[in-house]
N, C-alpha and C positions, 0 to 999 in steps of 0.2 A: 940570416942564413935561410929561415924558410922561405923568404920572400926570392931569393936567389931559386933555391932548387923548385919552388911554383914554376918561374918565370921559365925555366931551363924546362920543364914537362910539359909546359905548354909550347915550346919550338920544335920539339926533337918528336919523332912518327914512333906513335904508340906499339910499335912492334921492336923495335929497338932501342933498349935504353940500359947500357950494359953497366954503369958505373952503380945506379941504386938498384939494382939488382944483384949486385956481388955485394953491396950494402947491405943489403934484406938480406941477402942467403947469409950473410957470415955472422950476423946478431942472431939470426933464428937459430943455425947452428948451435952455436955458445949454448941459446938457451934450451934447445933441444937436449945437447949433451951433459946440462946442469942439472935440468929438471929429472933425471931419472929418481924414480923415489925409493928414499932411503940412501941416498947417495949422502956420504959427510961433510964434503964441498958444502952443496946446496943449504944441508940445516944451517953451517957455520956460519955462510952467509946470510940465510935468510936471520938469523938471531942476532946478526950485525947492523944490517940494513933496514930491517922491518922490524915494525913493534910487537913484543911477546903479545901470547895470549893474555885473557881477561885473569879475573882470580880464582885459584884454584880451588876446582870443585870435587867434590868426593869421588872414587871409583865409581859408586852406581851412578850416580848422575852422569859424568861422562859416558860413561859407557850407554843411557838410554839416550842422550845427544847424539853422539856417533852413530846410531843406528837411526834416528830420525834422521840425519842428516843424506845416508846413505839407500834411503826408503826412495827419492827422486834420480839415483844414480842412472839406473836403465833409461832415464827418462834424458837425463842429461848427454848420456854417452848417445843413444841417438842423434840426438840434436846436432852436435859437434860432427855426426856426418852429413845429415837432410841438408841443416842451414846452409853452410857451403859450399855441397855440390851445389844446391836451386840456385844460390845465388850465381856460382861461376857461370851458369849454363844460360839463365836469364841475359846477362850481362858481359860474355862473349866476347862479344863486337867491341864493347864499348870500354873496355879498361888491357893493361899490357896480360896476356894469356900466359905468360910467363909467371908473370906476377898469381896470376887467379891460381896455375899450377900448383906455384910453391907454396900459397897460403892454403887450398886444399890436402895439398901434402903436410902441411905443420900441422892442420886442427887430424888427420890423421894419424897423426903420433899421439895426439890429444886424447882420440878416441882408442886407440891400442893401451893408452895407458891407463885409460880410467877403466877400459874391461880389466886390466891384469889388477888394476887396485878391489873392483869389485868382486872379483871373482877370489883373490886370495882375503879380501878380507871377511865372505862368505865363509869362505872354504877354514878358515883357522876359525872362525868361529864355534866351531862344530871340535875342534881339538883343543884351544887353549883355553886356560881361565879365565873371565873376565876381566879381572885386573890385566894379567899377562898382554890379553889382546887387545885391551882396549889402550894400553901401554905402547906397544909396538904400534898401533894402526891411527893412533891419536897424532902421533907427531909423521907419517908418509900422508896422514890428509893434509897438514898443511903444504907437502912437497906438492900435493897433486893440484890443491887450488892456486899454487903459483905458477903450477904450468897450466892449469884452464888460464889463467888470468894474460899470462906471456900469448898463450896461442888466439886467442879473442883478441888482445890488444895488438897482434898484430896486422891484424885487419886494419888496421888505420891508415897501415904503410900503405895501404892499395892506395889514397888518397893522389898520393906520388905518379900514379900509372896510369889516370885516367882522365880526363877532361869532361866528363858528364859528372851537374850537379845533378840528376837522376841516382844516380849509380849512388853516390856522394851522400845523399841524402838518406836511401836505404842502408848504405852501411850503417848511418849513424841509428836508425831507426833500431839495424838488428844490436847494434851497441848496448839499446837505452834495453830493449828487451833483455838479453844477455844480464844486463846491471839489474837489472827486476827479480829475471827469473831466480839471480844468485842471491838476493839479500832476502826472498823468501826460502828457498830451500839452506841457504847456507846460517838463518838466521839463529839456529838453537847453537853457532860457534862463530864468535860476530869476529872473533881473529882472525878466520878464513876472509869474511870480509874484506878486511886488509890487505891478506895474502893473495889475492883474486880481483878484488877491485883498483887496487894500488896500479897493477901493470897494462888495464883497460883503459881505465882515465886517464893518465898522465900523456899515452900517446895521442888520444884523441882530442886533448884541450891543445896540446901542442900545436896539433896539425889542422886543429880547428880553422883557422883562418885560412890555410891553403886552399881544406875543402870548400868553405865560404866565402872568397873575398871578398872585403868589405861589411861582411858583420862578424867575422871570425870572434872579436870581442863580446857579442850578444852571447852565441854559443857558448861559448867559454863558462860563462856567467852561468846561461841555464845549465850548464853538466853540472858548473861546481853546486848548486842548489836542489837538482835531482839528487847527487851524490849524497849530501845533508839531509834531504828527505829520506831516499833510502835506508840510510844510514841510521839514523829514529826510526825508523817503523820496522828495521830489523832488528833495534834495540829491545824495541817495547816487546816484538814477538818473542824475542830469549829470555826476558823478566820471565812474561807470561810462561812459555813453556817451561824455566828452570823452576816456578812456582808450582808449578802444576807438577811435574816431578818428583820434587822435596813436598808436596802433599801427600801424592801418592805412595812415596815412602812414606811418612808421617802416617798415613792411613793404615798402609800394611802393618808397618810397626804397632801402632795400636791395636788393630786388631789382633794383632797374634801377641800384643802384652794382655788384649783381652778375653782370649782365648787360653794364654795361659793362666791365666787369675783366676777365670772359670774352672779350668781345669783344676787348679786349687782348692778354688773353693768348695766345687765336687768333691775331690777328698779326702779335706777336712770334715764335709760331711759325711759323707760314709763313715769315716772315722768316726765321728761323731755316734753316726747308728750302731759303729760297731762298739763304740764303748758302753754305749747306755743298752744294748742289748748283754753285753759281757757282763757288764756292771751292777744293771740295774737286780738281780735276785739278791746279790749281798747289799745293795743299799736300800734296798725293801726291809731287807732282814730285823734290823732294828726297830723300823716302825713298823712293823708288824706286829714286833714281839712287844713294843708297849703298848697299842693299841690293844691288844688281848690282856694285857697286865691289868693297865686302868680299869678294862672294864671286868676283869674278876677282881678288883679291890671295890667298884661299884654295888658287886653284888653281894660281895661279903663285908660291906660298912655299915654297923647298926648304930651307928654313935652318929645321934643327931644332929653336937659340934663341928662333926667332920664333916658332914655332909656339903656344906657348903663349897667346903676347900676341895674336896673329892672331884665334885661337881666341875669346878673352875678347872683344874687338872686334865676330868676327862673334857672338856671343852677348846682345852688348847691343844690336849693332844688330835683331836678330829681337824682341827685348824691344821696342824704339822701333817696331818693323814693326808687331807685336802688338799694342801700344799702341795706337797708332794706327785698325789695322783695328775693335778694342773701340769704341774712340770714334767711330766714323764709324757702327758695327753697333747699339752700343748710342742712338745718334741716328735711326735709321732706328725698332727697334721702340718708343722714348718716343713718335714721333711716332705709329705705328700705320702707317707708310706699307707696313711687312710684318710678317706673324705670326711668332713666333718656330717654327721647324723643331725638331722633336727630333731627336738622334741622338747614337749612343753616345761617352760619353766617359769618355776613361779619366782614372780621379781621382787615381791614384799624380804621374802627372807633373805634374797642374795644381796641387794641396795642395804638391807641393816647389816647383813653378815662383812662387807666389803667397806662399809664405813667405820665400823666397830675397830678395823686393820689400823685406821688412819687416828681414832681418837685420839691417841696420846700425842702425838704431834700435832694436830689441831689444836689440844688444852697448852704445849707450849707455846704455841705462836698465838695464843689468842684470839683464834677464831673459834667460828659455831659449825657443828657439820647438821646441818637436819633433813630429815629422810622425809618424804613424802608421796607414800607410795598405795594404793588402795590392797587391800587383806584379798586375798585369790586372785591377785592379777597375770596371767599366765601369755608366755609371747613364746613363739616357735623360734630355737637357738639351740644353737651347743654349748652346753655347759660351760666349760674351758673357756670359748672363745667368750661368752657372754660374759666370764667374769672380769677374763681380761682385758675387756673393752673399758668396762666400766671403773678396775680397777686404773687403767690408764688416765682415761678421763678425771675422775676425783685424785688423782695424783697430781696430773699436772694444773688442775686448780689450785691446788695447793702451793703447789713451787712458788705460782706468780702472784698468788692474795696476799698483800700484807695485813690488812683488816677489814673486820668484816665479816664472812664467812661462805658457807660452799651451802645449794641448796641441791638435791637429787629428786629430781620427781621423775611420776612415769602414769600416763594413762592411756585409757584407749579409744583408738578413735575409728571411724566406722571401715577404715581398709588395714588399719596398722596399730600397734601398740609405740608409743614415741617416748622413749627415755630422755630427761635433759639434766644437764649438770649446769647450774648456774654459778657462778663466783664473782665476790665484788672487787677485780684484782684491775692491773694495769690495763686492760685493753688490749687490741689489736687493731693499728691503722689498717683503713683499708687496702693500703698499695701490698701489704704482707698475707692476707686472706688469701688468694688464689695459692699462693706458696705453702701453708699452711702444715699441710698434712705431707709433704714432701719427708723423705726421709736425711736425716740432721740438718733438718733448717730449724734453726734458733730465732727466735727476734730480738729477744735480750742478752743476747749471749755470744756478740761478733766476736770476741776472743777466743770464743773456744773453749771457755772454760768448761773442762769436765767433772767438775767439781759441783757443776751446776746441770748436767745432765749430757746426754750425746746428742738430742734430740730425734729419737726412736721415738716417745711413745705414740706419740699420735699418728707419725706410720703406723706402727703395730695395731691402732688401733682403727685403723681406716685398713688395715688389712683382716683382722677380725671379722668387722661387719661385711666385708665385703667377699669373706669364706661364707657367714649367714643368710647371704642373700639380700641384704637390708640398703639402708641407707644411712647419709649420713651429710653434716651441716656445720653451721656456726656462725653466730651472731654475733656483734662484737664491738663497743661504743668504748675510743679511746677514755683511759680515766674513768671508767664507771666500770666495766668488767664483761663475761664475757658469756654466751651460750653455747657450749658446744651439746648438738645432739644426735640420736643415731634412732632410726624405727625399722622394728622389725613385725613379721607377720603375723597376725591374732589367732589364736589357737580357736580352733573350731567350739561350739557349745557342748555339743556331744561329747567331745575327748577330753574338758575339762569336766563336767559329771562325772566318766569313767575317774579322773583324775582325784577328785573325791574321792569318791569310792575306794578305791587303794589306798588312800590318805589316812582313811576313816579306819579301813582292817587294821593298817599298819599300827593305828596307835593304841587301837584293842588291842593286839598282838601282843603292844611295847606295855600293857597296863596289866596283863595278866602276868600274873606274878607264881604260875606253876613252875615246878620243874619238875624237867624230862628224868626221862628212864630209858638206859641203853646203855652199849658198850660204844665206844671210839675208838679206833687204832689211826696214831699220827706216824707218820712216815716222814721224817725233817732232821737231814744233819745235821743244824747247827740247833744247840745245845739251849741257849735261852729260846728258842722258839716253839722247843719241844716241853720247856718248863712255861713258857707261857700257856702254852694248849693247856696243861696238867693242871695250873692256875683258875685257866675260866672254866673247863670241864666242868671239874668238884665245886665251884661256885655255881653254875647250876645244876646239882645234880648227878651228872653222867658220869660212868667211868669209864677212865680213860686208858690207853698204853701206850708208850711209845716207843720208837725204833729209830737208829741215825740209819738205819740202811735195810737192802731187802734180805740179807740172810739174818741180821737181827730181827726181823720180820718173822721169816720163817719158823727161827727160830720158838717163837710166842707162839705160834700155830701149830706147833708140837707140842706145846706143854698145854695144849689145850684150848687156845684162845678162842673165840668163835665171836669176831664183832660183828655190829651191826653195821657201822658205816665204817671206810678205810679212807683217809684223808690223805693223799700222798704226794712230796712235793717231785715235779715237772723233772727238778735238777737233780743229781743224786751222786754221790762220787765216784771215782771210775767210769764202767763202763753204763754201769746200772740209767736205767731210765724211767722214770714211775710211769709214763703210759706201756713200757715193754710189762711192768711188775703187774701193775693194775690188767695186763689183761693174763697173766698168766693166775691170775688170783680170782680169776672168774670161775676156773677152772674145779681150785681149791675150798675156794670159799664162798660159794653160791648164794649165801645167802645176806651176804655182806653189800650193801649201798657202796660207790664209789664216786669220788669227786680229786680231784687234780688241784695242786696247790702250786700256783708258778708266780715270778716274777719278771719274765720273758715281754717282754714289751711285741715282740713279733722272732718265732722259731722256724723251723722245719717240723719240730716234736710237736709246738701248740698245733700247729695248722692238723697236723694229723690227729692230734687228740679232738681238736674240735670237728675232726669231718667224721671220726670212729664216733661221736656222741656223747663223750663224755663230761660231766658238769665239770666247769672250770672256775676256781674261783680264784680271782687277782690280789697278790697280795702287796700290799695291807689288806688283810680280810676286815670287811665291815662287819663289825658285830653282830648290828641289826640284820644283815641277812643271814648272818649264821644261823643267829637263831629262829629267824623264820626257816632257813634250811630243815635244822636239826626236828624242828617242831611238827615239818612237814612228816620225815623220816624215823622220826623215833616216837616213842609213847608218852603222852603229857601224865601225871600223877599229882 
């Protein structure tokens, strides 16, 4: 049949040729009148005829596809009019003018339809939801790429009209173009493909050999393998791009699961500061008040049996003090609420003091813990963090020594002081070293056993040193055991002298065995705190009074009172404030020393106490500076 209607186009005079042109017009017709979009004809058919789209993808992903897709439309809708005027105009002469008419007439309908699809799919953009729109406008782009496809593939028909392989040739050329430019811009929805390519091809394979006689079969071949190429490399672009979308979500999504986490985690922090700000005076309370107990049962034990036991008692209780103060100190710099201070510390007594923790569980597993550390060795740290380091370090020696035992040294060397913990335990291959110090990486422990730790410490502890300014390391021979070390900065010679020196007062202070003369007024709600004062007072000496409040205050100060120091704590019930008391008592009682008794970890009331000048002391009060306090302030006898 095509070899008939060839044969019949090339005898009849390219100006008249009425029968395939009532041909051409009455298909274009039809598909003129079918392809309106959104017409329900057209979907029915096209879901009949054509194969569905791919598999179904989420709303956001369609919808960022449909807008990629829609990003070359201006581009397109041009074309559909440039391409076919130039070509009618080039080629005139040479093909039926009729014919060139009506196919610039049909890619004209083409172009009126893809402005009306772009411009309402703009325009609802801006008023529907994304579902909504992308709903409505996902199924008229398929209506619209079946009529690019209809109005492109009917350029084939020209083939019919003209006897120039010239002409013939460029059609096929702006074809292959057409087939390019769609399987790159149509590539992030390869159904449109289908939809758009299905009704290009098929005419021009068809007509292939009319346009070419005699190789119409080469053609054929190379469309159907353009087509196939096409075809893959518009595939590979939508992997690509639908990947690169569900990242993008993936990304967002995390991010903003990471942002909320963050947000959490904020606060629970805060929460955090708010409860150990809330909290922390009543859980001072206790060790405050044995710390003062212990040590008025120190001063008033003349029984030489007891002394021992007295001794051990106040020893653990400063341990519980210690404790304590770490955990309230090390809560303040986690949060950043203050910088970590350096200042010189001496490491003899902190490496025996933090071994001594671990004894009893070293004598049941049967290792040795031994300290080795030079008498005034002094390294610039924070207290807190220094202990915590170290206490991490000899902890987790221990988890992993089965036998054997833990050695601690520390000496100095001419830029730094180097702390190391040695243990004779399993090792550490080297492929696990660079991982090390990561926070809950475990080496022994792929299950997760938490029974066997979280794997923090050596974060915490590489976060430590790294508050200190220091460094830090690790040595480590599988089956033989392992070094971990950390060096911090050498305290100058001059500041360890001074450090002496203070050492030396302090212990004269602690060997003089007078006691004071003076009055004390304690200002302390709670009831043991105010019996512990009363406790250590009369154990050295002094007399004391006390008040749970400022009109029981008062009250003492009518009947005569006249102290020498007013001890008053920060918090006080109601409305009452010991810095509002204390300064209303300057007033009254002029001749009275004042000092602020708080457990405020950080206030509005400390900050103002500490900017008015007033001595603050934190409680647990340290014995030892009370009584250098009290020594400074009242009369020795």
């Amino acid at each position: 049949m095509i070899c008939a209607i060839r044969n019949m186009n090339r005898t009849i005079p390219a100006t008249v040729s009425p029968r395939p042109t009532l041909f051409a017009g009455s298909f274009l017709q039809w598909a003129v009148v079918a392809t309106i979009p959104g017409t329900p004809l057209l979907n029915a058919l096209l879901n009949k005829l054509l194969p569905p789209p791919g598999p179904q993808l989420d709303t956001e992903t369609r919808a960022k596809l449909l807008v990629t897709v829609h990003r070359v439309s201006p581009t397109a809708i041009a074309s559909s009019v440039l391409l076919p005027g130039l070509t009618a105009w080039t080629f005139w002469y040479e093909a039926n003018q009729v014919a060139l008419l009506l196919w610039c007439a049909i890619m004209l309908v083409l172009t009126v339809a893809g402005s009306w699809f772009y411009v309402g799919f703009k325009r609802d953009s801006g008023k529907m939801s994304r579902s909504a729109h992308t709903r409505k406008w996902w199924n008229n782009m398929r209506a619209i790429a079946f009529l690019t496809g209809l109005t492109w593939g009917s350029s084939a028909l020209l083939h019919l009209y003209t006897s120039s392989m010239v002409f013939s040739a460029v059609l096929y050329l702006l074809t292959l173009g057409v087939l390019a430019g769609g399987a790159t811009s149509q590539s992030p929805i390869p159904s449109n493909l289908v939809f758009a390519g299905v009704p290009i091809l098929v005419p021009n394979i068809l007509l292939a050999d009319f346009a070419f006689p005699g190789h119409g079969g080469y053609v054929q071949i190379l469309l159907v393998i353009y087509a196939l190429m096409l075809a893959r490399h518009s595939l590979n672009l939508q992997h690509t791009l639908v990947r690169a979308i569900q990242l993008e979500s993936e990304s967002r999504r995390l991010a903003k699961q990471f942002q909320e986490e963050k947000e959490r985690a904020l606060h629970a922090s805060e929460e955090k500061s708010r409860f150990l700000a809330a909290a922390s005076h009543d859980l001072r309370q206790p060790v405050h008040a044995l710390v003062m107990l212990v040590e008025a049962l120190r001063a008033r034990n003349q029984s030489t049996a007891l002394h021992p036991l007295v001794e051990q008692v106040a020893a653990g209780t400063q341990t519980i003090d210690l404790l304590f103060r770490s955990l309230l100190d090390l809560s303040k710099l986690e949060g950043r609420k203050v910088l970590p201070t350096m200042e010189p510390c001496e490491l003899n007594a902190l490496v025996n003091d933090v071994m001594s923790q671990f004894a009893a569980d070293a004598r049941e597993s049967g290792l040795t813990l031994t300290p080795r550390v030079p008498d005034e060795l002094y390294a610039m740290a924070e207290p807190v963090l220094l202990r915590r380091a170290l206490f991490n370090l000899v902890q987790n020696a221990l988890r992993y020594t089965k036998r054997g035992g833990i050695l601690v040294t520390a000496r100095q060397r001419r830029k730094h002081v180097r702390v190391e913990v040695w243990d004779t335990g399993a090792g550490i291959t080297p492929e696990h070293l660079p991982e090390i110090f990561s926070p809950y990486y475990q080496v022994h422990n792929p299950q997760r056993d938490p029974s066997q730790g979280l794997g923090l410490g050596l974060a915490i502890f590489k976060e430590c040193v790294r508050l200190m300014r220091g460094t830090y390391g690790v040595r480590s021979v599988p089956g033989k055991g392992s070094v971990f070390w950390f060096a911090l900065a050498p305290v100058p010679d001059e500041t360890v002298a001074s450090v002496r020196a203070m050492r030396k007062n302090a212990q004269a202070e602690e060997a003089r065995q007078d006691r004071l003369r003076g009055t004390v007024l304690v200002v302390d709600d709670d009831s043991q705190i105010r019996k512990a004062w009363i406790a250590l007072m009369e154990a050295w000496g002094i007399r004391v009074a006390c008040a749970a409040h400022g009109q029981e205050a008062d009250a003492l100060f009518a009947k005569g009172l006249k102290p020498d120091i007013i001890f008053c704590d920060l918090r006080l019930p109601g409305n009452e404030n010991g810095l509002d008391l204390l300064e209303r008592w300057q007033t009254t009682q002029p001749q009275a020393r004042s000092a602020l008794l708080t457990g405020d970890l950080k206030s509005a009331a400390l900050l103002a106490a500490e900017d008015a000048g007033y001595f603050v002391l934190p409680k647990p009060v340290d014995p030892a500076n009370l009584r250098m306090l009290l020594r400074r302030w009242l009369t020795a006898v």
